[in-house]
C-alpha positions as CSV (number, residue, x, y, z in Angstrom):
1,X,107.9,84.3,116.1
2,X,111.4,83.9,114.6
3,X,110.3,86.4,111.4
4,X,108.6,89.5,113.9
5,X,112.2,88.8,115.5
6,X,114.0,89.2,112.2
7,X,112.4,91.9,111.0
8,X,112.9,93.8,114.7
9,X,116.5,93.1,115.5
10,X,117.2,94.6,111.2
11,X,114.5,97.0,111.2
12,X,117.6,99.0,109.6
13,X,118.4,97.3,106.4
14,X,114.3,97.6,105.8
15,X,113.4,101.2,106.0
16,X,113.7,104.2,108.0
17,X,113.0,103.3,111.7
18,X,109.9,105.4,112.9
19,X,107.4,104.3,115.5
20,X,104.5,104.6,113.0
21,X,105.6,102.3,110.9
22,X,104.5,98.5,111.7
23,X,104.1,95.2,110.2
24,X,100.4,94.3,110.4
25,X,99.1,90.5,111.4
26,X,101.1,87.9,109.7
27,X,99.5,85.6,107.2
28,X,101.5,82.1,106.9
29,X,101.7,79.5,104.0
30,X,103.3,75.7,105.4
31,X,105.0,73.3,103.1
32,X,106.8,70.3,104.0
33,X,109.9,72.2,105.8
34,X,109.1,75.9,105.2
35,X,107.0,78.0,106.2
36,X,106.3,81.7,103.9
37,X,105.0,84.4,106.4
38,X,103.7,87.7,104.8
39,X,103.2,91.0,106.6
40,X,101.6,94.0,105.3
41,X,103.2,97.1,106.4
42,X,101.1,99.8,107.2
43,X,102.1,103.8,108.6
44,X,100.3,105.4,111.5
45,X,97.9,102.1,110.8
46,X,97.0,102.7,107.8
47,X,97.4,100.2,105.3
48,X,100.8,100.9,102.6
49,X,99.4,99.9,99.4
50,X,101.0,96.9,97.5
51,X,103.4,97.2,100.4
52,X,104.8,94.2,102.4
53,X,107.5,91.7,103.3
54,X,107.7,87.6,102.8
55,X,110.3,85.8,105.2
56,X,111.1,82.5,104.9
57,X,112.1,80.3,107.8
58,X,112.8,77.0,107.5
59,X,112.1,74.4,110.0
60,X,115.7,73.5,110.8
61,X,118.2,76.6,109.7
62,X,115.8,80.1,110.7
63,X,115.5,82.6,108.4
64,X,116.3,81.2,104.7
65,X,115.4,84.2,102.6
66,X,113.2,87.8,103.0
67,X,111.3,89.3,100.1
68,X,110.5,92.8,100.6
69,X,108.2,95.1,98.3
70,X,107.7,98.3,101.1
71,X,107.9,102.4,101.2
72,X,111.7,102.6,102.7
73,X,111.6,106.4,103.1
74,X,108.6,108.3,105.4
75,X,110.3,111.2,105.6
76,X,107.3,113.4,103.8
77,X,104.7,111.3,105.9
78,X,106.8,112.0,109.4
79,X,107.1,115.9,108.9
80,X,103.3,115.9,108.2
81,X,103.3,117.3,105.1
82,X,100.9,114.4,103.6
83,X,97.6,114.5,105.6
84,X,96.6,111.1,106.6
85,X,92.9,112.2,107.5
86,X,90.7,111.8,104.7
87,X,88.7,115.6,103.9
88,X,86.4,117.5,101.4
């Protein structure tokens, strides 16, 4: 809960804010005092290739360190002028 929080309240300092772009399902790794939990972004829910973010939250202190590897700018995708739909 405390990394979907993170990555909502500075949705900014990740990419352009636009509602079709989301974090899918979080996939989490424990260790002793840390856990690592991954998200895979996707646009209009469609999978971003090689696209996501890692947060780190400690058991004690929060949010310890974020890792992200995601498309920053939609901009071509948002004024349509990629099509989204596969066709022949």
């Amino acid at each position: 809960m405390a990394s979907r929080g993170f990555l909502r309240s500075h949705a900014t300092l990740f990419s352009t804010v636009t509602p079709r772009l989301e974090f899918g399902a979080p996939s989490t790794k424990r260790s002793a005092q840390r856990s690592f939990v991954r998200y895979q972004q996707k646009y209009a829910s469609l999978e971003v290739f090689a696209a996501c973010v890692i947060v780190q939250v400690h058991a004690n202190a929060g949010i310890q360190a974020v890792t992200s590897d995601i498309m920053r700018d939609t901009a071509l995708l948002d004024s349509n002028s990629v099509a989204l739909k596969p066709s022949i």
